[in-house]
C-alpha positions as CSV (number, residue, x, y, z in Angstrom):
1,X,-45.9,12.2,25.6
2,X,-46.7,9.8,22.6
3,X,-45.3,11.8,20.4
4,X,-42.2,12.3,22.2
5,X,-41.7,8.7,22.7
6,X,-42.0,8.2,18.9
7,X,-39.4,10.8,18.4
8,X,-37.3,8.9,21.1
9,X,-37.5,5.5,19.2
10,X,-36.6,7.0,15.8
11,X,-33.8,8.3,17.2
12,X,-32.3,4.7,19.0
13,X,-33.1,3.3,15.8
14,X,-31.1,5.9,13.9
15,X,-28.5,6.0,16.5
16,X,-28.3,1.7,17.3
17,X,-29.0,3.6,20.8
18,X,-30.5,0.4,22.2
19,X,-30.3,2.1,25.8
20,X,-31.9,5.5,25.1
21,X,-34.3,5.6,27.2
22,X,-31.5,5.1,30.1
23,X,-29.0,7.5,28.9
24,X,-31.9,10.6,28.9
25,X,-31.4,10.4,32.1
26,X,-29.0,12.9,34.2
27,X,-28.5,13.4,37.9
28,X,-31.3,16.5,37.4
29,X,-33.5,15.1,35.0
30,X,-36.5,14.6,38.0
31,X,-36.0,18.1,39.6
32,X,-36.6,19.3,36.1
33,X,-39.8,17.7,35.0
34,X,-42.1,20.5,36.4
35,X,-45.0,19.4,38.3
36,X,-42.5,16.5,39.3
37,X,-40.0,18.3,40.6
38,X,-42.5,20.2,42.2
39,X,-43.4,17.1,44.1
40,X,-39.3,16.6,44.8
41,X,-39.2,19.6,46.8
42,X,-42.2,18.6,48.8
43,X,-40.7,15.1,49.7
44,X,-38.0,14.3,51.9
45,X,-37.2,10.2,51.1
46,X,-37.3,8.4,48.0
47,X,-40.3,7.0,49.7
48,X,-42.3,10.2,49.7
49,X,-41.2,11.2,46.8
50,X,-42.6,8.5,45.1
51,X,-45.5,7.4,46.8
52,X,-46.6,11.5,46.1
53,X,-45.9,10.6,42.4
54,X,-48.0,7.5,42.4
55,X,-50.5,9.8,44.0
56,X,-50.0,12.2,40.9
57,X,-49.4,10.5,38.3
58,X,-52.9,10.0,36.9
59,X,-53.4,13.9,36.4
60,X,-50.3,14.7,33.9
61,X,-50.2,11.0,32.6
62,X,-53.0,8.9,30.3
63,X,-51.0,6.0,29.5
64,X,-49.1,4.6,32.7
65,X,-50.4,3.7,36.4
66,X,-47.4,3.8,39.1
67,X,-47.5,2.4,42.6
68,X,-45.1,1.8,45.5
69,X,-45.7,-1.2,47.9
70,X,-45.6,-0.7,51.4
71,X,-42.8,-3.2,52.1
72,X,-41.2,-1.3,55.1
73,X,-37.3,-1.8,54.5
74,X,-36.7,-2.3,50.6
75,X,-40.4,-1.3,48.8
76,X,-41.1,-2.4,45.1
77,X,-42.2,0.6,42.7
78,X,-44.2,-0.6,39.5
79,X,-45.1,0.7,36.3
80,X,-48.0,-0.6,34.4
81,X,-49.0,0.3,30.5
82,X,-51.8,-0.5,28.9
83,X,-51.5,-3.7,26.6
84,X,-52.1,-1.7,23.4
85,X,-49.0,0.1,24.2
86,X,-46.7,0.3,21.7
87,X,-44.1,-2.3,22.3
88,X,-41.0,-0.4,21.0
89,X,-42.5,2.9,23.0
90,X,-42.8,1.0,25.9
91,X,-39.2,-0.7,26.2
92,X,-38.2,3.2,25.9
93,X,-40.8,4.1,28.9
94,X,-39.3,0.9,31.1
95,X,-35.7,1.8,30.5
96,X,-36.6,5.7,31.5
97,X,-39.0,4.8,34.7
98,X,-35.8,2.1,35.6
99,X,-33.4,5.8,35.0
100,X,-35.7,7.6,37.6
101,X,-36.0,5.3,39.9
102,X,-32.5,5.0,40.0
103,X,-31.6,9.0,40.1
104,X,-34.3,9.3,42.8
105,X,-32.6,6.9,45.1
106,X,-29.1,8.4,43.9
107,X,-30.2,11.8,45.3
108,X,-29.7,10.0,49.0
109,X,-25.8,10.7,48.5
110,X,-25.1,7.0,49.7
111,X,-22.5,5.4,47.2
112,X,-22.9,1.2,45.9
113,X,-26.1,0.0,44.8
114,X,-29.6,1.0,44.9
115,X,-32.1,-1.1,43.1
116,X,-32.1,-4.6,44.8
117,X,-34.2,-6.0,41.8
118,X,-35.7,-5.0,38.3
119,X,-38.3,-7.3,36.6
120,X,-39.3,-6.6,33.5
121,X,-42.8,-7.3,31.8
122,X,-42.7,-10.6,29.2
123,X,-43.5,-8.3,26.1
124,X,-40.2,-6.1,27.1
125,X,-37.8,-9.5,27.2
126,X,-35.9,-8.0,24.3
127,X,-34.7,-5.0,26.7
128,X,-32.9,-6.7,29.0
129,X,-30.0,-6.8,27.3
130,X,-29.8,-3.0,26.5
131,X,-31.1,-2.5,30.4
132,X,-27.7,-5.2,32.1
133,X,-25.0,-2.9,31.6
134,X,-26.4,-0.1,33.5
135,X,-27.1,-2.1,36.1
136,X,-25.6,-4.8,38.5
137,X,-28.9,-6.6,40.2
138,X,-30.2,-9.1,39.2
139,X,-32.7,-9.0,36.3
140,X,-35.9,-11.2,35.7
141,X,-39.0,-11.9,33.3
142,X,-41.8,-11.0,35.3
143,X,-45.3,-13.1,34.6
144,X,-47.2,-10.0,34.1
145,X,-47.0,-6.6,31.8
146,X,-45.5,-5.1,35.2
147,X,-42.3,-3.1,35.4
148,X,-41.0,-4.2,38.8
149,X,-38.4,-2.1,40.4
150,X,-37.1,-3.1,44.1
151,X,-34.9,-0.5,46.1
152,X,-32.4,-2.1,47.9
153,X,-32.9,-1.6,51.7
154,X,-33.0,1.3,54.1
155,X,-32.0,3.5,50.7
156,X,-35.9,4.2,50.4
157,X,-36.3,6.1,54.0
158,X,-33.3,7.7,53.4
159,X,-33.0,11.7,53.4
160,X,-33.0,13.1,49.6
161,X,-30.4,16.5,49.0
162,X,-31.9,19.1,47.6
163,X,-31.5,19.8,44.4
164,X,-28.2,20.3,43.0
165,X,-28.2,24.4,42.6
166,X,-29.7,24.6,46.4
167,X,-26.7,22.6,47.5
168,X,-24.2,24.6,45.6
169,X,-25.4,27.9,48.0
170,X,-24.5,25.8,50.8
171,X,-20.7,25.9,48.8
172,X,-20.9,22.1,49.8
173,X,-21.7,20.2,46.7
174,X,-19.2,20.1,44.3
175,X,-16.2,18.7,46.0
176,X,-18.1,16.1,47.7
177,X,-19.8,15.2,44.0
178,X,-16.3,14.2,43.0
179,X,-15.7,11.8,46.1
180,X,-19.2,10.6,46.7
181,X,-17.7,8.2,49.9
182,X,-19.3,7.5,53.5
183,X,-17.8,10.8,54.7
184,X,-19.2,13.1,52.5
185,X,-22.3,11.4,52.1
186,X,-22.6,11.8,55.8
187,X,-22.1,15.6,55.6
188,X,-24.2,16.2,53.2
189,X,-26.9,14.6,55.8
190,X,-25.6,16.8,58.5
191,X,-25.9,20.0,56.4
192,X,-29.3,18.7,56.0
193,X,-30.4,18.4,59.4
194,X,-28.8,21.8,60.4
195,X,-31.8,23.5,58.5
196,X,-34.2,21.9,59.9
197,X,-32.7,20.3,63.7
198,X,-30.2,19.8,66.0
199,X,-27.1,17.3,64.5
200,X,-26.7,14.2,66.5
201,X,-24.9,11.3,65.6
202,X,-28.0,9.3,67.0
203,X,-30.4,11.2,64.0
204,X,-27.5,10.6,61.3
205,X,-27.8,7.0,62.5
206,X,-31.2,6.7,62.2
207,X,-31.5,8.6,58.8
208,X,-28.4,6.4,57.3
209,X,-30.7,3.4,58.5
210,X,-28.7,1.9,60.6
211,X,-27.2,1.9,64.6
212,X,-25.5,4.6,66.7
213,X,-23.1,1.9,67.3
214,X,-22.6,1.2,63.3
215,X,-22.6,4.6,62.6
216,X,-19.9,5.6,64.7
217,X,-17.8,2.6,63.6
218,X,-18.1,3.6,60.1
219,X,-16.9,7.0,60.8
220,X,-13.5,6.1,62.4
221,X,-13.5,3.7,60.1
222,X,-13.3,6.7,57.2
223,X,-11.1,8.4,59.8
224,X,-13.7,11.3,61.3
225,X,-16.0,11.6,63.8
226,X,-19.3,13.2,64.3
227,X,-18.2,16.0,65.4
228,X,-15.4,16.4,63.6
229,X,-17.8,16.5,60.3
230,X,-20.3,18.8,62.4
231,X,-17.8,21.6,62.4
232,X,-16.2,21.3,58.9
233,X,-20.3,21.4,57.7
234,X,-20.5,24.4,59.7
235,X,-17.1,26.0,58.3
236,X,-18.2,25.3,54.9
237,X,-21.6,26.8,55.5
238,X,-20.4,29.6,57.8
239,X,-17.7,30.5,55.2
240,X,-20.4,31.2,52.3
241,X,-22.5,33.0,54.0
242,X,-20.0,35.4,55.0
243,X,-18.9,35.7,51.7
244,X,-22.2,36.6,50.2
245,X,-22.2,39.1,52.8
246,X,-26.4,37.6,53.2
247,X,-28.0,37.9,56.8
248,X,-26.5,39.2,60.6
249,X,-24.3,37.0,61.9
250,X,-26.2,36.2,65.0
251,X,-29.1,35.0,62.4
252,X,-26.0,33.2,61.0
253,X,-25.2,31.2,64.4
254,X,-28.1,30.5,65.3
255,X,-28.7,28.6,61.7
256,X,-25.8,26.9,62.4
257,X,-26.6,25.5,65.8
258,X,-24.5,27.8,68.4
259,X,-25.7,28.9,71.1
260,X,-25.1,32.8,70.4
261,X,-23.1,34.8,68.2
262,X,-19.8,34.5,70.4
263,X,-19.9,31.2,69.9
264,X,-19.7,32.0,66.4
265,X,-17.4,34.5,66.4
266,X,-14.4,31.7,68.5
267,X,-15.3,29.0,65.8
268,X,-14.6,31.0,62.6
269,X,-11.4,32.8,64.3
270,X,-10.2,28.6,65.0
271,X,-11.3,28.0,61.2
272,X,-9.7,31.0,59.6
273,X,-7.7,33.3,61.8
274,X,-10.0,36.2,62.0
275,X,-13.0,37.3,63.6
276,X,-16.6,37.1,61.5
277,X,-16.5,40.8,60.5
278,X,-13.1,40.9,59.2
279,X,-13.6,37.8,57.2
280,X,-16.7,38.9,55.3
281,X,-14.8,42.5,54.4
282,X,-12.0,40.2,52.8
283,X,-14.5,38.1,51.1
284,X,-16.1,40.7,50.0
285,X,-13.0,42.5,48.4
């Protein structure tokens, strides 16, 4: 790790990449870091994820302690270093533990801004400047050699997506990467709660952190309803399963919620003109 963040400051200094340690980051970077990602299965809110990776953290890592308050609306995460850290190594470690937190909280799917409040430890003061432009909360000298990272609320009890490839079976993801509004952030939770419960408006209230009442005002407010995203989740979903001609299509209804396969069978002929079996032998040809 040492050695890589060595590497990592030769190149910024090389580059004038003040920011490095921010840019490193991508929207995959924690699904990819083995045991870590590991953990991002596993977890199912920002929360989780990171309370199990302040939990973990002192088996793959010598050098930094990581905790999560339990502050129930809009928790703090901080990163601690040892004082014979390497200063320049450690404004590159702040700026990618800032990155993380940030994807982490990303992965909800709910657009605006996430981290409420950064403060960064006295010795790191020089960072702040490379750390404002990739973020618009407020930033402060902290009294102590603690990175301090507060989520803004309700984000951190919200429902992670999967990772990205997972959500690309569902054929889901990559339209509603490119909008990234209430809508499809909303579907992507309803797709969610399919594998694993029945859709209601009252859960996707209560996962978005916030009313029934607010909930439903914010969907006419972006023009749908609840149940008018429940069945374009389920045509989306329903359409790539029959086109990679996977599973029986009464396995396929009742993943989807209905009641039995005729049920099934009414919705896709609505959706597409043609009954289940005729629509996977043109999919599949």
């Amino acid at each position: 790790m040492l050695a890589a963040l060595s590497f990592l400051h030769r190149v910024a200094r090389a580059e004038g990449a003040s920011d490095l340690g921010l840019r490193v980051i991508s929207s995959d970077s924690f699904w990819e870091l083995g045991r870590l990602g590991q953990l991002a299965v596993a977890a199912k809110t920002p929360r989780d994820l990171l309370t199990l990776v302040s939990l973990a953290s002192p088996r793959f890592c010598t050098h930094q302690r990581i905790s999560i308050d339990s502050h129930p609306d809009a928790p703090t995460v901080r990163f601690r270093l040892p004082e014979s850290f390497d200063k320049d190594a450690a404004h590159l470690t702040h700026q990618y533990n800032l990155g993380m937190v940030a994807s982490i909280c990303r992965a909800t799917g709910f657009p605006g801004r996430h981290i409420a409040r950064i403060r960064v430890p006295t010795d790191a003061r020089g960072s702040v400047d490379a750390i404002r432009p990739w973020f618009d909360c407020p930033i402060e000298i902290a009294t102590s050699s603690t990175l301090d990272v507060k989520i803004e609320p309700g984000i951190a009890d919200c429902l992670l997506l999967r990772h990205p490839s997972m959500a690309q079976e569902r054929g889901v993801w990559l339209p509603l990467r490119e909008e990234l509004d209430f809508r499809s952030s909303a579907m992507l939770l309803i797709g969610d709660m399919l594998a694993d419960e029945t859709p209601t408006v009252g859960r996707l209230a209560e996962m978005s952190g916030m009313s029934q009442r607010t909930m439903q005002r914010r969907l006419e407010a972006s023009g749908t309803s609840f149940s008018a995203l429940l069945d374009e989740v389920r045509r989306n979903a329903a359409i790539s399963a029959l086109a990679s001609g996977d599973g029986s299509l009464s396995d396929l209804a009742a993943g989807l919620g209905y009641a039995g396969q005729s049920c099934l069978t009414r919705a896709v002929r609505r959706w597409m003109g043609a009954p289940p079996r005729e629509l996977r032998e043109r999919l599949a040809s």
